[in-house]
Structure formats: structure tokens, C-alpha cells
DRENKOL-669903 format. One line per 2 residues: number of its first residue (from 1); for each residue x, y, z of C-alpha. Coordinates in nm, 4 decimals. Example, Ala and Ser with C-alpha at 12.3 -4.5 7.8 and 13.67 -1.06 7.14 Angstrom:
BEGIN
1	1.2300 -0.4500 0.7800 | 1.3670 -0.1060 0.7140;
END
This chain:
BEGIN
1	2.1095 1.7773 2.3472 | 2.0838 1.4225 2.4899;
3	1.7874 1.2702 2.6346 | 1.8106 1.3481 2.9830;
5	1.8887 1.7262 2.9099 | 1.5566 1.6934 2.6565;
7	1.3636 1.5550 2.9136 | 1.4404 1.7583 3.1769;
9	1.3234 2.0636 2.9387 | 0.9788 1.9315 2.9358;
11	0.7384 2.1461 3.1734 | 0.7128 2.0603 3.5315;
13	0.3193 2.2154 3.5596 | 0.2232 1.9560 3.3093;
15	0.3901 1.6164 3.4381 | 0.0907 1.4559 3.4747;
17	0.0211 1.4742 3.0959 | 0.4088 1.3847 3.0340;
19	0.4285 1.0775 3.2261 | 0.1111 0.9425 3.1072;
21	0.2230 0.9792 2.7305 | 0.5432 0.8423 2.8408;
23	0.3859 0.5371 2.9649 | 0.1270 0.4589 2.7413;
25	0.3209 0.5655 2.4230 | -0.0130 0.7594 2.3114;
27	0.0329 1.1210 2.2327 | -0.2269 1.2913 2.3575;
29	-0.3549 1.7056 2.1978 | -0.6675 1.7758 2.4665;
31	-0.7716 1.6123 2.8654 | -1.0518 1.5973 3.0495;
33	-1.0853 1.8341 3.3705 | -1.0447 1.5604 3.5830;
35	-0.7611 1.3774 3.4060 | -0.4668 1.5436 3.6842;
37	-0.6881 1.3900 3.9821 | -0.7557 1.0487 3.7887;
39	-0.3610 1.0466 3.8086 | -0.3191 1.1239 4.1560;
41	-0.6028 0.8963 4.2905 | -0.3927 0.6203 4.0653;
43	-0.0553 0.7163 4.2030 | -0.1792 0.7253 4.5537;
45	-0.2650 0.3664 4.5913 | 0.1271 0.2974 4.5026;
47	0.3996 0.1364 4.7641 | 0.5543 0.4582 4.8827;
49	0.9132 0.3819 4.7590 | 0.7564 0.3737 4.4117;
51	0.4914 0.6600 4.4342 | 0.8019 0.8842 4.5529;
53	1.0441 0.7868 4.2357 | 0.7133 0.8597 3.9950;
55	0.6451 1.1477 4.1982 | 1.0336 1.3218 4.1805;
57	1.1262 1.2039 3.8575 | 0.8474 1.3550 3.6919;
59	0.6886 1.6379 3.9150 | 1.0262 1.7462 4.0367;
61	1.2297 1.6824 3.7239 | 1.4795 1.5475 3.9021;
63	1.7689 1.2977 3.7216 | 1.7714 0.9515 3.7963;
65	2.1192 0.9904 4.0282 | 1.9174 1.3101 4.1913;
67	1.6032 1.0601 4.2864 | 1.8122 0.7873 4.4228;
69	2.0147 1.0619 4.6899 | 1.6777 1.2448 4.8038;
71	1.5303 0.8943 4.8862 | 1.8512 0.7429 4.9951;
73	1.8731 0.4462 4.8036 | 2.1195 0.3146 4.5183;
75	2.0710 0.3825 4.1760 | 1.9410 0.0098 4.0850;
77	1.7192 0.0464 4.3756 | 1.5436 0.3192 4.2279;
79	1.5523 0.2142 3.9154 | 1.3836 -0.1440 3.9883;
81	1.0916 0.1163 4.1527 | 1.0736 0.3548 3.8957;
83	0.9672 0.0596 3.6556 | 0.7622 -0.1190 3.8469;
85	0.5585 0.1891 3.9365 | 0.5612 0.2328 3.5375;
87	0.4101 -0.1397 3.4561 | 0.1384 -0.0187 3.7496;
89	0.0104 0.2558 3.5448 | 0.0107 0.0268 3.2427;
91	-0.1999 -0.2061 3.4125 | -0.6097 -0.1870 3.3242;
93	-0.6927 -0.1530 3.6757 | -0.4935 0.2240 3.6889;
95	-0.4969 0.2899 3.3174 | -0.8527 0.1949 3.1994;
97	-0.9936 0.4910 3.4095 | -0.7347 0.7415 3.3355;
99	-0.7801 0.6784 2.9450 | -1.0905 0.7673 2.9598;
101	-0.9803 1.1295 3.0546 | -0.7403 1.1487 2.7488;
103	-0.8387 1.2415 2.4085 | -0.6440 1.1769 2.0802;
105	-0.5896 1.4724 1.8482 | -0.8063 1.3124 1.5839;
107	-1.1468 1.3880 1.6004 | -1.0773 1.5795 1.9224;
109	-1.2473 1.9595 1.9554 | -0.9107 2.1303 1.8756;
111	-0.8651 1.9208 1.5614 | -1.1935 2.0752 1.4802;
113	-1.1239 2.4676 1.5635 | -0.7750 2.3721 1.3899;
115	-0.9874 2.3008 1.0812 | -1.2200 2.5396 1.1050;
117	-0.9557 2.8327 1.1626 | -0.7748 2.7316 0.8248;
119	-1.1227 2.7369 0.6512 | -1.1984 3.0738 0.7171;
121	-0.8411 3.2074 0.7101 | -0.8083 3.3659 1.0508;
123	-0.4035 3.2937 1.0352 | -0.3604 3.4557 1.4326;
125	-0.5901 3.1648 1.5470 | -0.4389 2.9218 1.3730;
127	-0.0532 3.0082 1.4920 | -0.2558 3.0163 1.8558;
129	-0.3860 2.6530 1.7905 | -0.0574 2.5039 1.6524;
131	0.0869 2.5618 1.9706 | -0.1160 2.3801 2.1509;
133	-0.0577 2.0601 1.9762 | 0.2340 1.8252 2.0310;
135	0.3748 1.7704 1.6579 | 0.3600 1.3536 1.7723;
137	-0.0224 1.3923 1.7130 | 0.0963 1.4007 1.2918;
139	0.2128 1.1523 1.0746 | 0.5411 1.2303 1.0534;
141	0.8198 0.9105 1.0192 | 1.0195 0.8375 1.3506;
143	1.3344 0.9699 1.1894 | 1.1463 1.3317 1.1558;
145	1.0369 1.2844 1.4894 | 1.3887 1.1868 1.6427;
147	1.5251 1.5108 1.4522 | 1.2312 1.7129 1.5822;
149	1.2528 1.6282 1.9545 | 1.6260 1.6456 1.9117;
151	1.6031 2.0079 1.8445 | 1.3723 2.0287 2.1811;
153	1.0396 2.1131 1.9715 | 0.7353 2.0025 2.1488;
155	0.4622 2.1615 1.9097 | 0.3478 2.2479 1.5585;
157	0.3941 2.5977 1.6632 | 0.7713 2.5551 1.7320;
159	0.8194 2.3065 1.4010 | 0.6977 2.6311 1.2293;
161	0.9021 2.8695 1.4252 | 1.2330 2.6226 1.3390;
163	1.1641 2.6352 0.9452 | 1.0990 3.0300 0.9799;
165	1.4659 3.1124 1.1278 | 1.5748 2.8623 0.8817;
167	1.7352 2.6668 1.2140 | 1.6137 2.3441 1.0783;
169	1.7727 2.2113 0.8136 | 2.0828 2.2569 1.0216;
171	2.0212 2.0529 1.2514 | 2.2165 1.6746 1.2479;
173	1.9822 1.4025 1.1124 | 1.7661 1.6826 0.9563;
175	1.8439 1.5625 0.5506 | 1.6398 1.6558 0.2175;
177	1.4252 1.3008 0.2851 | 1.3264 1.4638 0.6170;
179	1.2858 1.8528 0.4943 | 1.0317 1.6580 0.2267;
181	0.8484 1.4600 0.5358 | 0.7953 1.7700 0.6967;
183	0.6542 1.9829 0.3746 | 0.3904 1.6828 0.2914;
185	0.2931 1.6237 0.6772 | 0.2487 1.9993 0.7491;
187	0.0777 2.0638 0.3292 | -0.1887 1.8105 0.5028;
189	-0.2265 1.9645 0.8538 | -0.2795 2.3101 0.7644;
191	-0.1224 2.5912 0.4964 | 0.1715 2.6401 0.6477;
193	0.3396 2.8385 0.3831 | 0.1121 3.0768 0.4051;
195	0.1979 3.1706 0.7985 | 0.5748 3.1532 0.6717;
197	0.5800 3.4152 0.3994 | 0.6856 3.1329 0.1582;
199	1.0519 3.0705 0.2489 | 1.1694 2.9608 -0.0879;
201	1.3844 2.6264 0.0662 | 1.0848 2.4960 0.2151;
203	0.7385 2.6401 0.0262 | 0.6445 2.3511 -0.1613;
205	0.5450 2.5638 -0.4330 | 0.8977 2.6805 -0.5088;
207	1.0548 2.3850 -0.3723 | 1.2328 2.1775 -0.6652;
209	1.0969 1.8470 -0.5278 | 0.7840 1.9500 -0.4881;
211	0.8162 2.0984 -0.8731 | 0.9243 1.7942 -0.9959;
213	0.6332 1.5621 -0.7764 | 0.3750 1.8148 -0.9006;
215	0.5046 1.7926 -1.2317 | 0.4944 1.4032 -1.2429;
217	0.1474 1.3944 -1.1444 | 0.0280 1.6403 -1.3983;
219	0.2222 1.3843 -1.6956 | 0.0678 1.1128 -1.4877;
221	-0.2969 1.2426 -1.4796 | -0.2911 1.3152 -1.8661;
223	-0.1368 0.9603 -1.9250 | -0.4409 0.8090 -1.7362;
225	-0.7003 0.9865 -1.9417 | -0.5081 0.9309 -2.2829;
227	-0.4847 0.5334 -2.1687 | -0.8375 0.5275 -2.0619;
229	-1.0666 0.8366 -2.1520 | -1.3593 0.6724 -2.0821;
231	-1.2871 0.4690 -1.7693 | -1.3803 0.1567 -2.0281;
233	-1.3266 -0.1827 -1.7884 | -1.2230 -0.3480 -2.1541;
235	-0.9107 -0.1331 -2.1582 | -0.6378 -0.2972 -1.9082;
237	-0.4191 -0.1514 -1.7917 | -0.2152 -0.0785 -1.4711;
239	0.0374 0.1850 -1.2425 | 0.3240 0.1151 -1.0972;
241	0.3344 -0.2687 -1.2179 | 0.6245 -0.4529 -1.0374;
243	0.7725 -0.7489 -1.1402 | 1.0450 -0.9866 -0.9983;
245	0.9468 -0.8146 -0.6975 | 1.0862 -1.1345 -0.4739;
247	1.4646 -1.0972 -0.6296 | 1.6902 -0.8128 -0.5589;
249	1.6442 -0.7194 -0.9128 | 1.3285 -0.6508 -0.9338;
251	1.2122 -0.3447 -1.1707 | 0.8463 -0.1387 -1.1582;
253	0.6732 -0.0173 -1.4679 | 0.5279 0.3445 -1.4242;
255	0.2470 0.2440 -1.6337 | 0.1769 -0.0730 -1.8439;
257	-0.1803 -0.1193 -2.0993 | -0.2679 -0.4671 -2.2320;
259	-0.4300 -0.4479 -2.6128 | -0.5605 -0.8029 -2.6839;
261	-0.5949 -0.8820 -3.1052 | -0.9316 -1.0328 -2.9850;
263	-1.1206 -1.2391 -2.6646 | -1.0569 -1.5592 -2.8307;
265	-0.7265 -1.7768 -2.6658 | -0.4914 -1.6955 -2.9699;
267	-0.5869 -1.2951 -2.9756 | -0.5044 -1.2710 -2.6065;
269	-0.1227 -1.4512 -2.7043 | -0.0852 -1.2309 -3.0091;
271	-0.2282 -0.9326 -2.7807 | 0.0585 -0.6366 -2.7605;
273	0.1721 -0.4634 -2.4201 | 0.2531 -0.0837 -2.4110;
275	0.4781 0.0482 -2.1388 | 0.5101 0.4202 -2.0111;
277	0.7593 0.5523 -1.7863 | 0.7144 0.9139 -1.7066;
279	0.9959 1.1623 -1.6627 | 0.9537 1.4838 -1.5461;
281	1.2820 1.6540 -1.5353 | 1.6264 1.6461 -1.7109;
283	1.7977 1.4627 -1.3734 | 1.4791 1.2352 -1.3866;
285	1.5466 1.1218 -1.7069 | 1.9309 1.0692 -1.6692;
287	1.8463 0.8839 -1.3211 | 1.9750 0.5028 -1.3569;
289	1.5760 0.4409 -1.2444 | 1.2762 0.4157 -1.4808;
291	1.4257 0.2900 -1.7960 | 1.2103 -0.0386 -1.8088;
293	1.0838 -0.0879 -2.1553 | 1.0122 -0.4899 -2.1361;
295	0.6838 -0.4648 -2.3801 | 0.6091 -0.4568 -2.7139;
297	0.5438 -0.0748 -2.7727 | 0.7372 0.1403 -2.5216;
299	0.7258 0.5170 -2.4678 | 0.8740 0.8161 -2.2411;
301	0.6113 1.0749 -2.0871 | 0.8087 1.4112 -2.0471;
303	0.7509 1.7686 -2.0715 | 0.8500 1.8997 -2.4468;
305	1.1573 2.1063 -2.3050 | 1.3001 1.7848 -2.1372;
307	1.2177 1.5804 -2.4460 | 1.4002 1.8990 -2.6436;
309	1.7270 1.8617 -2.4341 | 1.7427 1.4723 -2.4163;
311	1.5845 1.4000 -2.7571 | 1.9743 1.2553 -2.9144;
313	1.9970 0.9732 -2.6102 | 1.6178 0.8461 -2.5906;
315	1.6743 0.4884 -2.7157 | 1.5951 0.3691 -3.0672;
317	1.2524 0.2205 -3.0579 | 1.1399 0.4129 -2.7758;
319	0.8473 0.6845 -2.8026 | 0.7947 0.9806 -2.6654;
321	0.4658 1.1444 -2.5375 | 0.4710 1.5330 -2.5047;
323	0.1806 1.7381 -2.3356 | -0.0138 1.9456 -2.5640;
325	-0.2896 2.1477 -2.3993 | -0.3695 1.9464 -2.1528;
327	-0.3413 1.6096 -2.3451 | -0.0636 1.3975 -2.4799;
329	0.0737 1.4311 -2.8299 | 0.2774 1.1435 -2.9732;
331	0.6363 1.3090 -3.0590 | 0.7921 1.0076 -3.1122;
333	0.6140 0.6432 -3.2465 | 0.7361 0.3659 -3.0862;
335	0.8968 0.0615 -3.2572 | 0.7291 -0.2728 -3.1730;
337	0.9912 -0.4987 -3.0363 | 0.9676 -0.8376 -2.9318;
339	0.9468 -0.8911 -2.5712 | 1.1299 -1.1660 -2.3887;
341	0.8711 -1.2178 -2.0849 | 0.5554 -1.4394 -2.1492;
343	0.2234 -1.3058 -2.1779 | 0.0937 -1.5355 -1.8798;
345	0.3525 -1.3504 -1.6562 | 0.2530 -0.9686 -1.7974;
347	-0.1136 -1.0281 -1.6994 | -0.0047 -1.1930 -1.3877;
349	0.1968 -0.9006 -1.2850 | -0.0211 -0.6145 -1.4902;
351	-0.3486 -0.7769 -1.2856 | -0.1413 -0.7873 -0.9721;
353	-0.0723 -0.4730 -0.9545 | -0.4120 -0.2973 -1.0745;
355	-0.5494 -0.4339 -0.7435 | -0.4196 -0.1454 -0.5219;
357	-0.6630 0.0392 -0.6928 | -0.9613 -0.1254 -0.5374;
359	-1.1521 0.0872 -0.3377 | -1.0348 -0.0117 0.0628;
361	-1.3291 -0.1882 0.2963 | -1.5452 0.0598 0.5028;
363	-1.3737 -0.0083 0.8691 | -1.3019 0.1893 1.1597;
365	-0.9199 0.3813 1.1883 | -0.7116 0.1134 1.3639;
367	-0.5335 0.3000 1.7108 | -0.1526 0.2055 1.6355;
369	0.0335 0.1213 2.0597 | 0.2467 -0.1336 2.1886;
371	0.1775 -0.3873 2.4413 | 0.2377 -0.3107 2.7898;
373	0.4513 -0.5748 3.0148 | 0.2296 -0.5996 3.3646;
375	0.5191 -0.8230 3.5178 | 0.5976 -1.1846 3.4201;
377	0.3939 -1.3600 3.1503 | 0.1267 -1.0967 3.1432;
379	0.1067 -0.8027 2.8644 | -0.1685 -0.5422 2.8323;
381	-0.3118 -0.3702 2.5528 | -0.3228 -0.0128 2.6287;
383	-0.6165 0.1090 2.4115 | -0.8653 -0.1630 2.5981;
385	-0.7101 -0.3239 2.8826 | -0.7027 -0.6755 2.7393;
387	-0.4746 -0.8896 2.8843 | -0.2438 -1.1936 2.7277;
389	0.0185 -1.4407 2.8334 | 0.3219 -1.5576 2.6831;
391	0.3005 -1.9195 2.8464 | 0.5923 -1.8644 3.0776;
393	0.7784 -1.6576 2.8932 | 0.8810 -1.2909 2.9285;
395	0.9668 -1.2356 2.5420 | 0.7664 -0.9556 2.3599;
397	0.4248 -1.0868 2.2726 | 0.4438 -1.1331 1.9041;
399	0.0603 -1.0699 1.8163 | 0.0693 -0.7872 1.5819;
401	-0.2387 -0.6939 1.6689 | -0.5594 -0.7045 2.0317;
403	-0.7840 -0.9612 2.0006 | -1.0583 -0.7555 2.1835;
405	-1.0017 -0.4127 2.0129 | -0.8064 -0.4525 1.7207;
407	-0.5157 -0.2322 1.8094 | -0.1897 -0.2271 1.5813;
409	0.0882 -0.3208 1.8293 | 0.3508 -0.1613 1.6554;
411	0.4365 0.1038 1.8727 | 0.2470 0.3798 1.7104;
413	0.5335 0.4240 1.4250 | 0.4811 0.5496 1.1091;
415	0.5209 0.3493 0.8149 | 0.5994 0.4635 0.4858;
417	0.3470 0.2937 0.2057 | 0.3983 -0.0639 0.1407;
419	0.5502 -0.1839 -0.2065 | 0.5346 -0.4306 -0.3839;
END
């Protein structure tokens, strides 16, 4: 199914709400009453050669070739209207009023009966709900979205309804990185496995990647509280510490702890580094990844089965850290070695690192769009209406975010979490 033929599936009762998404790139769960005659009082100020190419392209789901015959003009013709009737709606003086009629899914009342059907378990209700929201309104990455509206789903409900018949992971594009996307987008939006039956390819509870990512932050929760039982700010230590992180060599630490001999100059240069690296599988241990033992004392955090099967090619020097009713046992000591890297560059990196875990600033959620081209120089925002120039120039503005709002301008994508 190409574009066209996905477009053209898209129902003709609600082209209002369609070309409006479309144009503003905001996907949209709930309107106002009076959103479908904010639309038409917008579209009825148009040129009529433009209001007719809005008006048969969307309402009558006609092609593009189809809307250049019934008003009897070439295809470039039509084209050059259909765009500038487009850039009209962008424009504050058609958009600012019709915004006000749309409401994001966050926040919005059905978000809210969403939640409060899942709370008290009425599973009928919630199937009802899903299908009322457009699966854009969740995080899910553009390449999950791609797949999704290449298999012509348009809601949660029909996501679901693709994973029951098992339909999905058929589909081209649709690989394990995507099946995973889905499981942790859908684990946050509601229980989803529950209204399945647990399908044992996709119930995250069965799932072997979700066994293994529950399993690592089990190992990773007891490694915490065994580094720092006390949450004592004189014990440092770190996750995920990263360093040559501006080479294409660069290697991350699952865990690193800094043990100074004392606070004097000289017992912070004799002070000894510990590294973890936690491996919760067989396959995760034999992966070429997470073998960084730089410190002085390095260990391996695994389950004792793994640690049973893999104990003849852990590395000489290396310990091992087993779970033992719900803390860690040392199964192995570790050898001290000496390291090659300075210390300055250990607490550099170790201190670097232990800043993600700074609680974030109170603000407001920042509304992720794209700037919309009015015609020559001038771009839009789309959340507020504010309006730039490029100084002559018709590039893309490259602002990366509205002076007057504070909108993201990168085109409401999803981004997986930064590293290092």
C-alpha cells in the first residue's frame, strides 16, 4: 500500500479533522463542536481555484490527476493551488482560530476516561476508548509509525487488533527493534496484554527481551543498594559512565565507584576505582559489548546460573557478583590491576556522567511542530502564530526552537534518549 492508496483509505465524513492534521503536523485525539465550521468559515474566504482543490482532494477523496480533470486544469496547475491553499491554513490569521478548537491527546478528557477505565479495570471501555485515538497521539519512533500507517492502522484499537491476529510482525519494516517500540509504548499507555490474552511473541512478560531488560534492572537495582545502601553523598559513584565518547571508539561503563585512601591530595591519587558491568543472560555475556574493565577492581553482575555456565571464560582478575536473596554475594574477588587511564580523567568522566541523575528543572512540556512556510521569507510557528523571516531567503528557518512560545521545531518526531 503506497501513499495515495493509504490516503485515500482515510474517512471522507472526517476530512476536516484529516486535512487540518495534515497541515499543521499536530495529531489531534478530541475537537471542539465548532471545530468543522471554524474550517469552513476559513476555507470560504479562499480564491475559488484553491478552495475547490482543498475542497475535492480532501472532502471528495479524489487523486491529484482526478482534481485537475473535474476543474479542468493541468496537473501543475493544481498542484501550485493545492499548496498555496495549504500555506493559507498555516497562516495565524486562518490557523490561530481553528487551533483553538483542537485539543491534544494529553491532558485532553479522553486521556482522562482512558486512565480512569484502566484504573478500575472495565476492559470493554477501554477497547471502546482505544479506538477512538489515533496511535500518532503516542510516543512511538517514526520508523514504528511508518510501519504502522503502512499497514493502514489509524488507531490504538487497530495496533491492538494487528498484534492479536499476529498480522504484525509480518509486515515489511516491522523488525524485533520495532515489535520492542511497540511493547514499551503500549506497557505505558494502558495494559495491553491483558485485552490480548497474553500472546506469548508480544506479552512482555514472556517476551525474551523483556526477560532479559527486567532481569538487568533487578541486577542493576541490587548493585545500586550494595554500592550505596545508604544514599551516603561521600560514596561516588556513577551509571553508565562513558568515556572517549568524541572518538569512534568510545566504550561506557555500566557502573563505576570511586574509593579515595583519604580527602587529602595524595589519598585522592592513591584512591582505587571499581567497575561493574552487569550481564543478565548467557548471549549477554558472550555479546562483544560490556567487557570494559579499565579500573583497578573490576567485577561481572550476573545471575548464579549464567555465572554457572560461563564461570571457565570470565577473565582472570575479574569478579563476579551473584544475587543472593535479594542482595549481592561476592562469588568471585577481584584482582587489583593497575589501570592505564589517569585519575584526573576517571573523575572527569565518573562526575560527568553522574550528572544525568540530577533531578530535571520544574518547566512546562515543550509542544514538538515544524515551522510553517507562509510564502517567501516568512515562516509561522504553528502552536502560536509567531511569525519569522529568513532575510530573503526561502531556506528552512534553522531556529530549533519559537521565540514567543517555546515550541520544538522538529517536526513532532520522536527521539530516542540522548547519549553520551
Amino acid at each position: 500500500m503506497n501513499t495515495e492508496e493509504r490516503f485515500l483509505l482515510r474517512s471522507s465524513v472526517e476530512w476536516r479533522k484529516n486535512l487540518m492534521q495534515d497541515c499543521l503536523c499536530m495529531p489531534c485525539a478530541e475537537f471542539s463542536d465548532s471545530f468543522d465550521a471554524a474550517v469552513d468559515a476559513a476555507i470560504a474566504t479562499f480564491p475559488e481555484l484553491e478552495r475547490e482543490a482543498i475542497l475535492k482532494r480532501y472532502r471528495d477523496g479524489l487523486t491529484p490527476t482526478q482534481c485537475a480533470n473535474a476543474l479542468e486544469i493541468d496537473i501543475g496547475k493544481f498542484y501550485s493551488c493545492f499548496d498555496l491553499a495549504i500555506r493559507r491554513l498555516r497562516h495565524p490569521k486562518y490557523a490561530g482560530g481553528i487551533l483553538k478548537e483542537m485539543r491534544r491527546f494529553a491532558g485532553s478528557p479522553l486521556a482522562s476516561a482512558l486512565k480512569e477505565a484502566i484504573e478500575n479495570g472495565n476492559w470493554k471501555k477501554i477497547e471502546e476508548l482505544c479506538d477512538s485515538v489515533p496511535f500518532q497521539c503516542l510516543n512511538f519512533s517514526t520508523r514504528t509509525k511508518n510501519c504502522l500507517m503502512f499497514s493502514g492502522a489509524q488507531s490504538i484499537g487497530d495496533v491492538v487488533r494487528l498484534i492479536e491476529s499476529g498480522k504484525l510482525k509480518n509486515l515489511r519494516q516491522c523488525g524485533q527493534g520495532t515489535l520492542q517500540n511497540i511493547i514499551d509504548v503500549l506497557e505505558k499507555a494502558l495494559p495491553f496484554h491483558f485485552i490480548l490474552g497474553k500472546p506469548a511473541q508480544f506479552c512482555p512478560e514472556t517476551s525474551d527481551a523483556f526477560t532479559r531488560k527486567e532481569h538487568t534492572r533487578q541486577l542493576s537495582a541490587m548493585l545500586e543498594r550494595c554500592i550505596d545502601p545508604r544514599n551516603d553523598p561521600r560514596i561516588y559513584w556513577a551509571r553508565e559512565v562513558t568515556f572517549d565518547y568524541s572518538t569512534n571508539h568510545k566504550i561506557r561503563v555500566d557502573y563505576m565507584r570511586f574509593q579515595p585512601l583519604n580527602n587529602s591530595t595524595s589519598g585522592i591519587e592513591k584512591g582505587d576505582f571499581y567497575a561493574y558491568e552487569v550481564k543478565s543472560s548467557v548471549e549477554d555475556f558472550k555479546s562483544p559489548n560490556g567487557h570494559n574493565f579499565i579500573a583497578d577492581y573490576n567485577y561481572y553482575v550476573m545471575p548464579a546460573d549464567v555465572f554457572e555456565a560461563v564461570k571457565d571464560t570470565v577473565p582472570y582478575g575479574v569478579g563476579v557478583l551473584c544475587p543472593d536473596g535479594g542482595h549481592l554475594r561476592c562469588v568471585r574477588k577481584a584482582v587489583r590491576k593497575d589501570r592505564t587511564r589517569p585519575v584526573s580523567e576517571m573523575l572527569l568522566m565518573l562526575w560527568r556522567s553522574s550528572r544525568r541523575d540530577f533531578p530535571a528543572t520544574d518547566v512546562a512540556p515543550v509542544m514538538h511542530t515544524r515551522w510553517a512556510h507562509l510564502g517567501g521569507d516568512e515562516w509561522c510557528c504553528p502552536a502560536c502564530g509567531f511569525v519569522i523571516t529568513t532575510e530573503g531567503s526561502w531556506d528552512k528557518p534553522t531556529k530549533k526552537y519559537c521565540e514567543d512560545c517555546g515550541a520544538k521545531m522538529d517536526g513532532g518526531a520522536d527521539h530516542e534518549d540522548r547519549q553520551d
